[in-house]
C-alpha positions as CSV (number, residue, x, y, z in Angstrom):
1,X,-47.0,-36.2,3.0
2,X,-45.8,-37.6,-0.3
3,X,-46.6,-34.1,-2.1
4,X,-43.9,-32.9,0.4
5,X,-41.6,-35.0,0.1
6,X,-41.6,-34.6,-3.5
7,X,-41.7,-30.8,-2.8
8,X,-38.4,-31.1,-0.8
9,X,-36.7,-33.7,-2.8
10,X,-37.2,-31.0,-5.5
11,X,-35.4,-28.3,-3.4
12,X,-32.7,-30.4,-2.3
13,X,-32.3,-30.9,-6.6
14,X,-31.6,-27.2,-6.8
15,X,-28.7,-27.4,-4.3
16,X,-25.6,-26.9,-6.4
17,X,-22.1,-24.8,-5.4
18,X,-23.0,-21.6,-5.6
19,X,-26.7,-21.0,-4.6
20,X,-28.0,-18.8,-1.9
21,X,-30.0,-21.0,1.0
22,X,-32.2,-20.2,3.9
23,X,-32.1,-22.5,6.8
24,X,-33.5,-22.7,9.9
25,X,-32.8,-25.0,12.8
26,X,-30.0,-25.2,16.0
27,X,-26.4,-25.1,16.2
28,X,-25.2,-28.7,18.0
29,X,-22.3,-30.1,18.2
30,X,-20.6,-31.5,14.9
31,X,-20.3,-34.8,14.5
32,X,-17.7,-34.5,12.5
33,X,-13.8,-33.6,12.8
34,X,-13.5,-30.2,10.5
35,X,-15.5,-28.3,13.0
36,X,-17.1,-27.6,16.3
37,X,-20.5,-26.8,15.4
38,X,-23.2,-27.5,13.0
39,X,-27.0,-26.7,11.8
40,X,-29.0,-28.8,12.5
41,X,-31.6,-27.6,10.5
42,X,-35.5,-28.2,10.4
43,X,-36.3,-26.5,6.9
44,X,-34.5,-25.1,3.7
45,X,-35.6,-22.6,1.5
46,X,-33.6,-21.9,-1.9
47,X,-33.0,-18.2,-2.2
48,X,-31.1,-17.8,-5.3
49,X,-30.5,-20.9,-7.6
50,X,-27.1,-21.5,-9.4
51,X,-26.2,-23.4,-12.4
52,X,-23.7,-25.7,-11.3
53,X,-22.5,-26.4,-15.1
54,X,-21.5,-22.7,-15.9
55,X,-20.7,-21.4,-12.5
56,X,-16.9,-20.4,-12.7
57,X,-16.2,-21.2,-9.1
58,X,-16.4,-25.3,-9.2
59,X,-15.6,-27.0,-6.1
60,X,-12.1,-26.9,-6.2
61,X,-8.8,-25.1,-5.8
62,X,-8.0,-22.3,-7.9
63,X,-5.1,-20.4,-8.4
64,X,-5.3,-17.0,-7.2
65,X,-4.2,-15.6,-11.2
66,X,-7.3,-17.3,-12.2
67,X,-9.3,-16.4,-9.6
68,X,-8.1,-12.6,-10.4
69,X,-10.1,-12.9,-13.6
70,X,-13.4,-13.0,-12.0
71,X,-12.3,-10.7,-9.6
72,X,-16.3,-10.0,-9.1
73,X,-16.6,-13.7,-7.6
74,X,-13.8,-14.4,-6.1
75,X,-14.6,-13.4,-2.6
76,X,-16.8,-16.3,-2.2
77,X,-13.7,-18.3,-2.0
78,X,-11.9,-18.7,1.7
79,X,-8.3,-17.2,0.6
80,X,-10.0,-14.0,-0.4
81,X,-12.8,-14.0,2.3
82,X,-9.8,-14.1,4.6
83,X,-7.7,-11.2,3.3
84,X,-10.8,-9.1,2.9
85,X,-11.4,-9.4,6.8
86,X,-8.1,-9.5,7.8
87,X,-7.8,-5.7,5.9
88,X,-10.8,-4.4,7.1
89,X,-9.3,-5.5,10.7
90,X,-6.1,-3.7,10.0
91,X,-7.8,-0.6,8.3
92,X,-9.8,-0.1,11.7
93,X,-6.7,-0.9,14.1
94,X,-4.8,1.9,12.1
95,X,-7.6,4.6,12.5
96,X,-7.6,3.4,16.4
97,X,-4.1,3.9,16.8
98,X,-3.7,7.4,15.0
99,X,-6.6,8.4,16.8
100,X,-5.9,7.5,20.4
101,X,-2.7,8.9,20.1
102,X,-4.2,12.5,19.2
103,X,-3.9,12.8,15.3
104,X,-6.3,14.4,13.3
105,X,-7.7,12.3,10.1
106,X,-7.0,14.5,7.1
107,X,-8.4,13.7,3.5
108,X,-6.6,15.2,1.1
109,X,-7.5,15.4,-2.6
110,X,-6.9,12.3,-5.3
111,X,-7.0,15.5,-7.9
112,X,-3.9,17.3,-7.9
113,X,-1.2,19.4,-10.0
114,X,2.0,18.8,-8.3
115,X,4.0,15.7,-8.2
116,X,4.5,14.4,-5.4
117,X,7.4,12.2,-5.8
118,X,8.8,14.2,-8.7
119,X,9.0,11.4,-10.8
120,X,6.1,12.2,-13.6
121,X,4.7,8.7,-13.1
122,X,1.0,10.0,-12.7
123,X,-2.2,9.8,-14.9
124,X,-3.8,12.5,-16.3
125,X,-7.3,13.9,-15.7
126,X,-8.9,15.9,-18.3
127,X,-12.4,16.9,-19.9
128,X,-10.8,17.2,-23.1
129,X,-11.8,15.0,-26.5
130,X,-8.7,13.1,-26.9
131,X,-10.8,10.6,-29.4
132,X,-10.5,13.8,-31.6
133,X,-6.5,14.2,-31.4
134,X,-7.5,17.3,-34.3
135,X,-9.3,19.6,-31.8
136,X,-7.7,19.8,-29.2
137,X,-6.6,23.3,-28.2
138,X,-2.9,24.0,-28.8
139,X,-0.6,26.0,-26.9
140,X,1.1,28.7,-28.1
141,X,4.5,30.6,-27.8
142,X,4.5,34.6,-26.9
143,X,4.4,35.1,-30.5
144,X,1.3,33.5,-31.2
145,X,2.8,30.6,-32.8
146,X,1.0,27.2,-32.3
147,X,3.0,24.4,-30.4
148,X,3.1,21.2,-30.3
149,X,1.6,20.8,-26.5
150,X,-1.9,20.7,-25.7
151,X,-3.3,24.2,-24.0
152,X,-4.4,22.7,-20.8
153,X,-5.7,26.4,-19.5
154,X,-8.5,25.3,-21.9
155,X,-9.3,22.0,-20.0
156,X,-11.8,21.7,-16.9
157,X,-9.7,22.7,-14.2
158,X,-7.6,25.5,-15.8
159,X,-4.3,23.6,-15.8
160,X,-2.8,20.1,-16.3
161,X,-4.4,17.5,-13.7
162,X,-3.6,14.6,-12.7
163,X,-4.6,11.7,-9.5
164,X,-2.4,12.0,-6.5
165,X,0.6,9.3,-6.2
166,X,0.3,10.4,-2.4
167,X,-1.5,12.7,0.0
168,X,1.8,14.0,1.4
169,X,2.0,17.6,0.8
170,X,-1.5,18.1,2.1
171,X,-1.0,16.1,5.0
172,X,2.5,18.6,5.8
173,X,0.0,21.5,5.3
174,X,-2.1,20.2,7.9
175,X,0.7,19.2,10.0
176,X,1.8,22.4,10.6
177,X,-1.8,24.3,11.7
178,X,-2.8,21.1,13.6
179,X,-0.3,19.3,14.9
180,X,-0.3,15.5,14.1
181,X,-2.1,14.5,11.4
182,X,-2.8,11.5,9.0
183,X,-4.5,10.5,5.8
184,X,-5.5,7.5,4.1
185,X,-6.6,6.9,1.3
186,X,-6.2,5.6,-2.6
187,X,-3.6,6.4,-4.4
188,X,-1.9,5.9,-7.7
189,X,1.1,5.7,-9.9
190,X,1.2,5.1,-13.5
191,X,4.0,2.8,-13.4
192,X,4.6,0.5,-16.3
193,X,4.9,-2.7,-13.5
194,X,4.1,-6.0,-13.5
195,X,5.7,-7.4,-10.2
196,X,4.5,-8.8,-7.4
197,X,4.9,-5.7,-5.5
198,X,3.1,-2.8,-7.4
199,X,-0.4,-1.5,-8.2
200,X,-1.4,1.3,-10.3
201,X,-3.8,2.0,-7.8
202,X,-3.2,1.9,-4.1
203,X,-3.8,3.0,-0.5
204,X,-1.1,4.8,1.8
205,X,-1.3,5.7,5.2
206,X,0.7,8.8,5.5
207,X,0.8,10.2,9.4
208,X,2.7,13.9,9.1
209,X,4.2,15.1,12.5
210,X,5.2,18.8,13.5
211,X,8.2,19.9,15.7
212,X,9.7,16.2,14.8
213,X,12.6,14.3,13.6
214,X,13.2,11.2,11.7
215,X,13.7,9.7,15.5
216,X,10.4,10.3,15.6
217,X,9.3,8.9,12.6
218,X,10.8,5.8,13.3
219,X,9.5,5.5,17.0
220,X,5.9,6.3,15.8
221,X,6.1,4.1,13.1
222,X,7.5,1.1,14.9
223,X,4.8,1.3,17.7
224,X,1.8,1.9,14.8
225,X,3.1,-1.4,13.3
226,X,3.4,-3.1,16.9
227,X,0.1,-2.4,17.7
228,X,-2.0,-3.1,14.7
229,X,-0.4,-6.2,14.0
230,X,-0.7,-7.4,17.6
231,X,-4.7,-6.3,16.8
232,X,-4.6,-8.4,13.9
233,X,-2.9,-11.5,16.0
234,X,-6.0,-11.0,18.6
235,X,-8.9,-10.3,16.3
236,X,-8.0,-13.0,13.1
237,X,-6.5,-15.9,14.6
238,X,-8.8,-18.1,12.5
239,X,-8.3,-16.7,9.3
240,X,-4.2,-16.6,10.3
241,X,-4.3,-20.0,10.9
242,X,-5.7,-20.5,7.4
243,X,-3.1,-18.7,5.8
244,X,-0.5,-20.4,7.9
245,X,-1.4,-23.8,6.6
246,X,-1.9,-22.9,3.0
247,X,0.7,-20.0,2.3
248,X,3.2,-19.6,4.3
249,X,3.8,-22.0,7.4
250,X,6.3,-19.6,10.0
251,X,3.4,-16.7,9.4
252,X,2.3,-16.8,13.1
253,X,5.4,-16.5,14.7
254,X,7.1,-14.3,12.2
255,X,4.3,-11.4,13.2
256,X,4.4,-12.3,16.9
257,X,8.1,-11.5,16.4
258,X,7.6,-8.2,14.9
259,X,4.8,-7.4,17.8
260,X,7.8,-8.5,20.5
261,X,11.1,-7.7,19.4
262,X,12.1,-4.2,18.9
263,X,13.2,-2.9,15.5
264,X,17.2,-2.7,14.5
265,X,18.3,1.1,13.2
266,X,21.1,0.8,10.6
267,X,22.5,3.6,8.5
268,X,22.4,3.4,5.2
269,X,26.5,3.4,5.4
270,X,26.7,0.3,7.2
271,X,24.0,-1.7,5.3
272,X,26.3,-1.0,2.1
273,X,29.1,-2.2,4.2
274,X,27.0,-5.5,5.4
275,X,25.9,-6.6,1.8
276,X,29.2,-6.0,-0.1
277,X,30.9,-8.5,2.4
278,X,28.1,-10.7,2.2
279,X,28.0,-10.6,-2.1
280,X,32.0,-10.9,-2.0
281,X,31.5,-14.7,-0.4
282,X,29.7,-15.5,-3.6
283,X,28.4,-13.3,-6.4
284,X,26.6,-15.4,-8.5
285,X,23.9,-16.0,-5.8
286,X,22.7,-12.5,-6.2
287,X,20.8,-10.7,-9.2
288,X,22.4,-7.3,-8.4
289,X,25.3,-8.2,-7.1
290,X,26.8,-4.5,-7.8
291,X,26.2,-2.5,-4.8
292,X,27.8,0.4,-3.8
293,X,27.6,4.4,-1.8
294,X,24.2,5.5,-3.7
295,X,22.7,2.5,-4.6
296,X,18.9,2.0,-4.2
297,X,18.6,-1.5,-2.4
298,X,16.5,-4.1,-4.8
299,X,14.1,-6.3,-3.0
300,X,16.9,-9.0,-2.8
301,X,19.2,-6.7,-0.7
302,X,16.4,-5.4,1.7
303,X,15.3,-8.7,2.4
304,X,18.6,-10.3,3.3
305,X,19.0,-7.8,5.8
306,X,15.6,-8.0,7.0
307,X,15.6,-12.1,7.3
308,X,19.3,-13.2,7.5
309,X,21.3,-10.0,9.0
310,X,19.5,-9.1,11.6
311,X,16.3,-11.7,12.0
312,X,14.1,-8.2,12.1
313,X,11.8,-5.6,11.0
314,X,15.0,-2.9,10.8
315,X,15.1,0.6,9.9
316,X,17.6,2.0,7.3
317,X,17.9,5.9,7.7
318,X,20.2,8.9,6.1
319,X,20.0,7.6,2.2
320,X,22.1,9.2,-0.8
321,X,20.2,12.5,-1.8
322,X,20.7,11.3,-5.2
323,X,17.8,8.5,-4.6
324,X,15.5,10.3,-2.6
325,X,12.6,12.8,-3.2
326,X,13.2,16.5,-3.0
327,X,11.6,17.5,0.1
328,X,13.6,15.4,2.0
329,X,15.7,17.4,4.4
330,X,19.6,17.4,3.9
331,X,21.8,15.3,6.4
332,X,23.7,18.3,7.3
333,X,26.4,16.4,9.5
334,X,28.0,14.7,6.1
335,X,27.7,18.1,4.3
336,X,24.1,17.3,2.5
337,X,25.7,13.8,0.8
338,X,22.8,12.2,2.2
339,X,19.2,13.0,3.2
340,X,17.3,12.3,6.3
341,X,15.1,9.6,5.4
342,X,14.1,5.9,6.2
343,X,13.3,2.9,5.0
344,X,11.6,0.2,7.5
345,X,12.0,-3.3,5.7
346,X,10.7,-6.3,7.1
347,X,11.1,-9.8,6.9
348,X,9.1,-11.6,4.0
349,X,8.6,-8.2,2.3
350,X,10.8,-5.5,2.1
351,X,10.4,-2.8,2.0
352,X,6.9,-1.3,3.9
353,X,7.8,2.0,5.3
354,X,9.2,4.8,3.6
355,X,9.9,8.4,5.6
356,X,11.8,11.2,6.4
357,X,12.3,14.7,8.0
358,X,10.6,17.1,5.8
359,X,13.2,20.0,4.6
360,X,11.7,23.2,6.3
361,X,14.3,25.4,5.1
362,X,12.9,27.5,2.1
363,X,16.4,28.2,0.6
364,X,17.5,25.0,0.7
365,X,14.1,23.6,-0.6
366,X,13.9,25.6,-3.5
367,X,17.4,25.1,-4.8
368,X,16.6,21.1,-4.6
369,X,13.7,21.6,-6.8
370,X,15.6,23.5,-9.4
371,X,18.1,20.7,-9.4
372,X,15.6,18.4,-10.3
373,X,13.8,20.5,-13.0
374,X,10.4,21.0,-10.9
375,X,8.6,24.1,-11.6
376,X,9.2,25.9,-8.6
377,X,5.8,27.6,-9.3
378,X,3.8,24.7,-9.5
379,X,4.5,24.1,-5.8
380,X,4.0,28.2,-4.9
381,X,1.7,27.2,-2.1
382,X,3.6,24.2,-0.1
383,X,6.7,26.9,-0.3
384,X,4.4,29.2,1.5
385,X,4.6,26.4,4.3
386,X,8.2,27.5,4.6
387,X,7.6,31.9,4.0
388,X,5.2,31.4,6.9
389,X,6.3,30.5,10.1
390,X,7.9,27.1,9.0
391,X,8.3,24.3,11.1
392,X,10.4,21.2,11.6
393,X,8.3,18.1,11.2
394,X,8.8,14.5,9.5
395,X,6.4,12.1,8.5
396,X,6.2,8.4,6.3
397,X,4.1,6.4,4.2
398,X,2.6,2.7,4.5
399,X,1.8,1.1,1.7
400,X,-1.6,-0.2,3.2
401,X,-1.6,-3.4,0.4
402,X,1.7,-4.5,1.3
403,X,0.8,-4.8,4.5
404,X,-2.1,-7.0,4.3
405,X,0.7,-9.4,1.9
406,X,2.9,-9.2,4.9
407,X,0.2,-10.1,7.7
408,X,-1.8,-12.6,5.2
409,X,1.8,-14.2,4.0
410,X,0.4,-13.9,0.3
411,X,2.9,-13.5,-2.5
412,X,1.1,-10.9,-4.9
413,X,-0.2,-7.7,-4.0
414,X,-3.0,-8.1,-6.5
415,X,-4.6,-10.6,-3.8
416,X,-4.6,-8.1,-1.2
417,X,-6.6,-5.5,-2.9
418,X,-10.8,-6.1,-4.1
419,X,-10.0,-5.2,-7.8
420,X,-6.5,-4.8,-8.8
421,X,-5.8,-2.4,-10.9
422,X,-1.8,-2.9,-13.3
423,X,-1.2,-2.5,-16.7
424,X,-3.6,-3.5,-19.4
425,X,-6.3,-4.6,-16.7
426,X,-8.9,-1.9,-15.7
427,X,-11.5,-5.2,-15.2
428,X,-14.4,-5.0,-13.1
């Protein structure tokens, strides 16, 4: 008897934050107030010992920056515990509600050579030695004279690569043999950002319709939100609950609102018109305080009319051309000023829907990409979706991480993602 309780007194040594434990014994009542149940166990076996002195979680509150810097670790902890199940609750709510209304789940490649966006923001992928700047292959004129560009028909796949920044134009492709579609996946921008709001590597969900309209964009939209944050209300009220007391207190009732209260639809005209009476009453409270016909709204903006205008996830649809993407379709009732597209912008947020009607029209299409300098060839195949028995059809993107911000009520979108991946950190 005293060689055991030496034996356990031992054990109990090894204890420290940190250490993996097998117990055995019966969940009671707790005696005391934190919880409603205990263990009540009978024996205790250490599985995997941890030195107490250099483990990097001590038994404290950390900040979530530091916690980011063991980024390996930090899911022990119960903010990022939390977010992890809340995401993995939302991921599976949005496959349910694509799926059971009819979409098919499309997964498009994260290797492409068109641009989706059209801004050039992407990163490369190549086979070729670019530790030896010296051999790599040049191109060269119709003359035979060497350039200064690299000869990318000389790299792995033939051409310049580079990842996706979204899985749009395969999704439309789809779209318009199968109907309704979706993908989601990773995607990623190599935007020099170091906000709050932006990851170089992220996941969209991108649902692409056939024979619709923006209309129905927005409705399908609205009622995807609707339902997978009402799933998230039903299947996480613990971990809500956490983040209601330690990040943001009106969480709760700010996404039972959303669930409950349908969305406003404003044009982009009249939210111009709202802010520029609102800035006039006092400038100097805003950081962009210049806003005018062709503006793109900063955070500041969208969230005033999201959490003081109208109290409400709202929609703002037909944007400036001169702001949107090129295969957004042309409002033709203002003579192609603005575009059909949306923004859904919600309260505590922003910004976390961006759609449109896709421009079917092959004419039009093309002449849009010249205007912006896209290589009209590059994109030969999604202009075949146009040559061959085109269709309307409209679709949007979610930025999957700034939803689980929104529905967690964290700050940074670098909490709402395992490993976070911005400029200069490629960690883990």
């Amino acid at each position: 008897m005293y060689t055991q309780n030496i034996y356990k007194q031992i054990e109990i040594d090894k204890l420290t934050t940190g250490c993996s434990v097998q117990a055995v014994g019966q969940i009671v009542k707790s005696q005391g107030g934190k919880q409603s149940v205990e263990l009540s166990a009978t024996s205790l076996r250490i599985i995997g010992t941890c030195p107490g002195e250099t483990y990097p979680l001590a038994k404290k509150r950390h900040s979530l920056e530091y916690l980011r810097t063991i980024a390996h670790l930090r899911p022990r902890t119960n903010t990022i515990a939390a977010v992890s199940r809340v995401r993995s609750t939302l991921a599976g709510s949005i496959h349910a509600f694509f799926q059971e209304e009819g979409f098919n789940y499309v997964q498009t490649p994260l290797i492409t050579a068109s641009d989706c966006e059209g801004a050039g923001e992407m990163f490369r992928v190549t086979t070729l030695d670019t530790d030896n700047i010296d051999s790599l292959p040049r191109a060269k004129d119709e003359d035979g004279k060497e350039l200064s560009g690299v000869d990318y028909a000389e790299d792995f796949f033939g051409k310049a690569a580079f990842l996706t920044v979204s899985g749009q134009l395969g999704g439309e492709t789809y779209a318009t043999a199968l109907g309704d579609v979706y993908t989601f996946g990773p995607t990623f921008r190599a935007e020099n950002s170091q906000t709050a709001r932006h990851l170089a590597e992220f996941w969209m969900v991108e649902p692409e319709m056939a024979f619709a309209d923006l209309t129905s964009a927005m409705d399908n939209a609205e009622a995807m939100l609707k339902s997978v944050v009402g799933v998230a209300l039903e299947k996480c009220d613990e971990d809500l609950t956490f983040f209601s007391k330690f990040f943001d207190k009106g969480l709760k009732d700010r996404l039972e609102k959303l669930v409950n209260k349908p969305f406003v639809r404003v044009s982009y005209r009249d939210a111009i018109t709202y802010l520029q009476e609102e800035i006039a009453k006092d400038p100097s409270k805003w950081q962009f305080p210049e806003v005018e016909f062709g503006t793109d709204l900063a955070t500041e903006h969208e969230r005033w009319l999201a959490e003081t205008k109208f109290e409400s996830a709202v929609f703002v649809y037909n944007y400036p051309k001169s702001i949107k993407a090129f295969y957004m379709r042309d409002n033709d009732e203002d003579g192609g000023e603005t575009v059909n597209a949306m923004d859904l912008l919600v309260p505590g947020v922003g910004e976390l829907v961006g759609g449109s009607q896709r421009e079917e029209r092959l004419d039009v299409l093309v002449d849009k990409m010249k205007e912006l300098d896209l290589d009209v060839e590059d994109y030969w195949w999604y202009l075949d979706l146009r040559r061959f028995g085109s269709v309307p059809h409209s679709g949007y993107g979610l930025g999957f991480e700034r939803l689980v911000t929104y529905v967690c009520g964290i700050e940074n979108i670098r909490d709402a993602i395992a490993f976070p991946r911005y400029p200069g950190n490629a960690e883990f």
